[in-house]
Wavefront OBJ file of the C-alpha trace (Angstrom):
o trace
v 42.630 -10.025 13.819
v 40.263 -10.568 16.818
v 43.070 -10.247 19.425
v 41.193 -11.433 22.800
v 43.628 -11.848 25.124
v 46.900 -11.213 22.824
v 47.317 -14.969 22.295
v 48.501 -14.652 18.497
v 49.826 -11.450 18.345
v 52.149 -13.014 21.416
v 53.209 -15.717 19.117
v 53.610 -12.990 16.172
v 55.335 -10.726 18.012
v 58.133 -13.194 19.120
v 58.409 -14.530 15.718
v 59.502 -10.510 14.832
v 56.140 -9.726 13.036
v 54.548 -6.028 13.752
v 51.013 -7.456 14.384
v 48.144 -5.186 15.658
v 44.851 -6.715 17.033
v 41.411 -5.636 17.271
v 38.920 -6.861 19.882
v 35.811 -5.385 20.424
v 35.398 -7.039 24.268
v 36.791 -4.686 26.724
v 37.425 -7.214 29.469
v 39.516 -9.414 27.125
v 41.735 -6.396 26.004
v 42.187 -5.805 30.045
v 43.469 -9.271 30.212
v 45.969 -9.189 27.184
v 47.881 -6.379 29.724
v 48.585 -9.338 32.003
v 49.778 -12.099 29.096
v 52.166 -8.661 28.199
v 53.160 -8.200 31.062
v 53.833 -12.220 31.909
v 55.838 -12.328 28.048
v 57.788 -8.793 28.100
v 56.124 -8.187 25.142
v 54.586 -4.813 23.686
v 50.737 -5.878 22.530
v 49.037 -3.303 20.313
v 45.537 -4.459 20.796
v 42.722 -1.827 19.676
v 39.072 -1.906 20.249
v 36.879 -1.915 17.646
v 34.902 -4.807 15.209
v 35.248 -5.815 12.017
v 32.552 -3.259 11.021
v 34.685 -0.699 11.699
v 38.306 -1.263 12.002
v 40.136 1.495 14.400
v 43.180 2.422 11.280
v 43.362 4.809 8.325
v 42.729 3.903 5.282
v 45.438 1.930 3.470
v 47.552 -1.425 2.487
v 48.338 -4.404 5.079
v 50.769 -7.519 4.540
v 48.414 -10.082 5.735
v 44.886 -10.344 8.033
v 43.611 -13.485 9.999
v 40.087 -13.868 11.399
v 39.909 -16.067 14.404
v 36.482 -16.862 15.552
v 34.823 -14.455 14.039
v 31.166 -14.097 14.300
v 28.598 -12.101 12.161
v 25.633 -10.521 13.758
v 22.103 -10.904 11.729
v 20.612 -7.716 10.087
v 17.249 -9.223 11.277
l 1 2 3 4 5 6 7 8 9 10 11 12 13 14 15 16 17 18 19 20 21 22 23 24 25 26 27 28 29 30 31 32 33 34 35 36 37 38 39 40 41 42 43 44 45 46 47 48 49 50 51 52 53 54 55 56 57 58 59 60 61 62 63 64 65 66 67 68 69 70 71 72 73 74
């Protein structure tokens, strides 16, 4: 998932989900430190895009895409 500033993986998280997010803007990841922080919550937010996802290779339970935008070949 695009994580941005750890909104949904908060809500995850205290639902008792092990979510992991991916953002590929630095500044945003910076900011999910303070929602963490503010919640008591552990966010595991990696940077990287959808092009090429920071994990190994392997099964997940379940993916969302929040605004998620594609960048033209051209």
């Amino acid at each position: 998932m695009v994580a941005a500033q750890g909104v949904w993986l908060t809500a995850l998280a205290k639902r008792g989900f092990e979510a992991v997010g991916v953002e590929p803007w630095t500044p945003a990841i910076e900011v999910s430190g303070d929602l963490a922080e503010a919640t008591g919550l552990q966010l595991d937010i990696r940077e990287g895009g959808a092009e090429s996802l920071p994990f190994e290779d392997g099964p997940v339970d379940f993916v969302h895409a929040n605004s998620v935008l594609a960048r033209s070949a051209g």
